[in-house]
C-alpha positions as CSV (number, residue, x, y, z in Angstrom):
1,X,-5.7,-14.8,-31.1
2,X,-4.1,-18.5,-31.6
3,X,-4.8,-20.7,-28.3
4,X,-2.3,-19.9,-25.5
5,X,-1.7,-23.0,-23.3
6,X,-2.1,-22.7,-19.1
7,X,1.9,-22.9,-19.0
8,X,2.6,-20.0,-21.5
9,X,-0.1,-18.3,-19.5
10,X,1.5,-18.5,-16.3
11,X,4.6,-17.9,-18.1
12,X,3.3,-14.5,-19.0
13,X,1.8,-14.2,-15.6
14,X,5.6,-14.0,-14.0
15,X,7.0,-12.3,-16.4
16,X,4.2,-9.3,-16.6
17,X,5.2,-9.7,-12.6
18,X,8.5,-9.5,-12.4
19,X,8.7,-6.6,-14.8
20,X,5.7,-4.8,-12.7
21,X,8.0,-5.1,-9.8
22,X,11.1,-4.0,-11.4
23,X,9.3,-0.7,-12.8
24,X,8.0,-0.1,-9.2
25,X,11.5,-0.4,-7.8
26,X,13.2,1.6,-10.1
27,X,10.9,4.0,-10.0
28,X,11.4,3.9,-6.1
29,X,15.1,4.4,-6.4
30,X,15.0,7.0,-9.3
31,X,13.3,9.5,-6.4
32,X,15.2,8.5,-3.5
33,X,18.4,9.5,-5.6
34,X,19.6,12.8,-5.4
35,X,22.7,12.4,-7.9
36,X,20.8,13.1,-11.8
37,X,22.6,10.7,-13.6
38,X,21.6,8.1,-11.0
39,X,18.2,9.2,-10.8
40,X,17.9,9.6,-14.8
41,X,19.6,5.6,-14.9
42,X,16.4,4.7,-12.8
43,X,13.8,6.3,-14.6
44,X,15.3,5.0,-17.7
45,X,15.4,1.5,-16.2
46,X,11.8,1.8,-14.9
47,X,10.4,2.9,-17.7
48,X,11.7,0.4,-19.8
49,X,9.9,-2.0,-17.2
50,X,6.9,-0.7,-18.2
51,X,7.1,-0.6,-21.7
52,X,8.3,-4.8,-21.5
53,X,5.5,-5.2,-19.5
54,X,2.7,-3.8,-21.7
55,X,4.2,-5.7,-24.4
56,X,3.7,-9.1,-23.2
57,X,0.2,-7.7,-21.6
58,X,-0.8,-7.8,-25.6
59,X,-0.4,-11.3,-25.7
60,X,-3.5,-11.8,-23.5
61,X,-6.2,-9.2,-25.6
């Protein structure tokens, strides 16, 4: 792994965040909704999230 400075870290940190919080939201929303294309648009959305977020998570192994 090439050196990562504390700013691209933190960068990563916020990111990996905000996309943690999205997934969790979405996620929220697609079972609250009782219309399916709504709900499937939310699960879609969240899992999306997720997979963004475990791909900047690879920068840090």
């Amino acid at each position: 792994m090439s050196n990562i400075s504390e700013l691209d870290l933190q960068n990563l940190r916020h990111l990996i965040g905000g996309f943690d919080t999205s997934h969790c939201k979405m996620q929220a929303y697609a079972e609250q909704a009782s219309d399916p294309e709504i709900k499937q648009f939310f699960e879609k959305g969240a899992k999306s999230a997720m997979e963004n977020k475990q791909q900047l998570m690879k920068f840090l192994q």
